[in-house]
N, C-alpha and C positions, 0 to 999 in steps of 0.2 A: 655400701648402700648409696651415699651420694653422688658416687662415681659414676654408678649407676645409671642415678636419676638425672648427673649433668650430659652423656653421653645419648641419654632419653631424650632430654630437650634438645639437643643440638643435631640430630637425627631427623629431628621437625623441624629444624629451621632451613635444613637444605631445598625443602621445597621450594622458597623464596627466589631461589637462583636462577637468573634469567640470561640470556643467551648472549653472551659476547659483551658481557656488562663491566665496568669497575665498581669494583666492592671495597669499603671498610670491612678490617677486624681491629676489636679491640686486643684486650691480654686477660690473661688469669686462668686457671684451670680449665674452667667449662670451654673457654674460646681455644683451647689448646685440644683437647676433646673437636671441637667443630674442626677447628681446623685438620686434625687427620680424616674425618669426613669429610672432609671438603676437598679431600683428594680428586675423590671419585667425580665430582663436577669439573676438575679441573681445565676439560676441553669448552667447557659454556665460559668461561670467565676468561675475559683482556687482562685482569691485570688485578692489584693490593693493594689498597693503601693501609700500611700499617701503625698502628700507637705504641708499640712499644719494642724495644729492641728484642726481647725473647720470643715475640709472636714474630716478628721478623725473619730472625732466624730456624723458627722451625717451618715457614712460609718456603723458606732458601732453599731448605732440604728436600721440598715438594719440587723444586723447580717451579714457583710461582712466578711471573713478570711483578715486582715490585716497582711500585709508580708513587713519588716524590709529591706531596701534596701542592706544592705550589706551582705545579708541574699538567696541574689539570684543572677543567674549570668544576667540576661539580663530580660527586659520588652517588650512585644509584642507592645504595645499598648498605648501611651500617649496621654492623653485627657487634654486641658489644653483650658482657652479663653486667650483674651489679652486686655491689651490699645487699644493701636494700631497697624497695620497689615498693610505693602504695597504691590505690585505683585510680589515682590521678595520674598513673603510671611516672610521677616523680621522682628521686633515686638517689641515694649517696652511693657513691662510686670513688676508686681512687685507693684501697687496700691494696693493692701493688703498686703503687706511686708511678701511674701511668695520669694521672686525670686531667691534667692541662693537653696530652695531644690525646686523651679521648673527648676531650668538648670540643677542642676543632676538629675534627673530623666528624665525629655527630653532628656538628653545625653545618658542616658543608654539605651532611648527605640529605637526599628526598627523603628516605624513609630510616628510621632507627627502630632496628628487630634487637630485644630484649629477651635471653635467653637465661633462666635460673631455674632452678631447683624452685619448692613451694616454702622453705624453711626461710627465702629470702621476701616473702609476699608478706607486708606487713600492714598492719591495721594504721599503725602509727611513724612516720620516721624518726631513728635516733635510738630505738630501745635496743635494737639490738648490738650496731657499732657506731664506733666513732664518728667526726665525722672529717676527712683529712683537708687538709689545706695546705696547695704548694706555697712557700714565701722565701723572697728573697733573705739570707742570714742575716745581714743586717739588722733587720728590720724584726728581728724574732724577739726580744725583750718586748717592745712597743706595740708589738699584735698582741702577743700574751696581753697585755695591758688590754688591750680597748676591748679582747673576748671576756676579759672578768667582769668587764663595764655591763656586759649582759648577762651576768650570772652564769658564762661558760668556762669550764679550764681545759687550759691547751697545754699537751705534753709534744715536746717534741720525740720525733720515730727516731728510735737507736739504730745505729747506723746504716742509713737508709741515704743515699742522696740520687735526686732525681735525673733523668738523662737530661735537662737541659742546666743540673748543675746545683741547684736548689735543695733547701731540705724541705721534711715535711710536720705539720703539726698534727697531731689526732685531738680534736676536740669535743671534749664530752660534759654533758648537761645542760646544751642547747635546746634553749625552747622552740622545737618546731613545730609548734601549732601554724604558723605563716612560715611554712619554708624558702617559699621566691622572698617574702620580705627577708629573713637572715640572709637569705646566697645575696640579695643585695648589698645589703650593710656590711657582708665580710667581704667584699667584692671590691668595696667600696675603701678598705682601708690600705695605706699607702704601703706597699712592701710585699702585697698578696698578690699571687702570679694566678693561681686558681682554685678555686671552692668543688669539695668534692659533689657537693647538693646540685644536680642536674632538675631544675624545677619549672626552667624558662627551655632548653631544648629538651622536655621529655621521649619516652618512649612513645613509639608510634603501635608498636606490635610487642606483645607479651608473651612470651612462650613458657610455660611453665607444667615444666614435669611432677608429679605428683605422686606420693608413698605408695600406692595402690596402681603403679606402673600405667596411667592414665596422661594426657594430656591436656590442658587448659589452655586458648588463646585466646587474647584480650585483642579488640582492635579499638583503637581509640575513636572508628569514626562510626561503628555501634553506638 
């Protein structure tokens, strides 16, 4: 069923695709799902910038032009799903320990298209997952430390280490009532490379497939 509904949503976000563009992709299932649709566009599209080494590789297999982010000055186009997602189209992202090159590439693109399932559209952020945060080793007793400082605890991810080298924490029983205030203050502690809570580059466009094989788009400027 949710295969389903992510192949649903990522069937509607091809419309987005404009002609001789560079596009972001993120990683994770559903973006693995776009991207074999994303085949079929592949004559409207210059070129990829990708986040993670597995979207990469199955990009290679299309025969995609892959373009180097520092290599280009700006991205039309970023395709990315999430954890989770609220109306403020805010997001914890980062359960495939991609999340430091999906905020810069989000960052660099005009528009960030958000493609999930309805099971990821939440009232509140934090109930359903963790929330991850890349840190340098080092530094992992002393972050533990200052997230308990706010009534959170961090487990570090069993063997997990991220493509620029890093591992990652999952932290859970974060107050995010103010979620830009926490992505600040874990942002803010010495050793932390990136917070999975995307609350300052949110979603521009919502794409959300739904149990009853319907579709829902959010546009932020509704």
């Amino acid at each position: 069923m949710f295969n389903k509904l992510k192949i649903l949503a990522a069937k509607s976000a091809i419309k987005y695709i404009k002609n001789n563009n560079i596009i972001g992709i993120g990683s994770g299932t559903t973006i693995s799902h776009f991207i074999d649709i994303l085949f079929t566009k592949k004559k409207n599209i210059k070129g990829i910038v990708s986040a993670s080494k597995s979207s990469t590789k199955k990009l290679k297999k299309y025969k995609f032009n892959i373009y180097q982010i520092n290599k280009i000055k700006k991205i039309g186009i970023y395709f990315d799903s999430a954890d989770e997602i609220n109306k403020k189209m805010q997001m914890i992202k980062g359960g495939g320990a991609a999340l430091t090159n999906e905020k810069i590439i989000s960052s660099v693109s005009d528009i960030f298209i958000c493609i999930i399932d309805e099971s990821k559209y939440v009232k509140n952020l934090g109930i359903l997952h963790p929330v991850p945060v890349e840190i340098i080793p080092l530094a992992e007793k002393f972050i533990i430390r200052k997230l308990l400082h706010i009534g959170a605890i961090a487990k570090r991810r069993i063997n997990t280490i991220t493509e620029h080298g890093n591992i990652i924490l999952d932290v859970y029983k974060l107050n995010l009532h103010e979620p830009m205030k926490i992505e600040k203050y874990i942002n803010n502690i010495p050793g932390v490379i990136t917070v999975g809570l995307f609350t300052q580059r949110c979603a521009d466009i919502v794409i959300i497939s739904k149990n009853n094989q319907t579709i829902s788009i959010i546009n932020k400027k509704n």
